[in-house]
C-alpha positions, 0 to 999 in steps of 0.5 A: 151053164154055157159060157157066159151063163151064170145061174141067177143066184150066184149073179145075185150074190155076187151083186150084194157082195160088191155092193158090201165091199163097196159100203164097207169102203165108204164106211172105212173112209166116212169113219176116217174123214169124220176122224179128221174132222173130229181133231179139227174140231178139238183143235179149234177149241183148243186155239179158241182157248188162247183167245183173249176174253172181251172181259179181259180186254176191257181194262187194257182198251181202257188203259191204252185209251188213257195213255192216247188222251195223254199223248193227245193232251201233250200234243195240244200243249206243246202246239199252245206253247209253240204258238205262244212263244211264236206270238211273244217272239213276233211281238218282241221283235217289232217291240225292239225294231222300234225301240231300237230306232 
């Protein structure tokens, strides 16, 4: 053993103990991540349990569908009555420009 000799045994043990210390720090932190990945997980479920269901959903796309034919429904009248009365009232002014005359 001159200097920087090491038998080859301790050289060898050395090895598998770094090679230990290493694995066990991998491990340590592998166990870690799959931890965080685990209560990313569960909060996943718990916001996907706030979701709103699509058979929930229905009977209020439903109802909105309703109130828009409503809104729609009006809309035609109103335009309907706009024109009538435009017509009635273009009819009664010429009707009293030459009664008038």
């Amino acid at each position: 053993m001159t200097g920087d000799t090491v038998p080859l045994k301790e050289f060898i043990e050395r090895i598998f103990d770094e090679r230990e210390r290493a694995l066990d720090i991998t491990a340590g932190a592998l166990k870690d991540k799959l931890k965080e990945m685990n209560e990313f997980r569960l909060q996943l479920e718990r916001e996907r349990a706030l979701y709103i269901q699509t058979k929930d959903l229905t009977p209020i796309q439903d109802r909105i569908r309703k109130l828009e034919d409503r809104g729609s429904n009006m809309d035609g009248r109103f335009w309907a009555l706009g024109g009538t009365l435009t017509i009635l009232t273009t009819i009664l002014a010429i009707a009293l420009r030459y009664w008038l005359r």
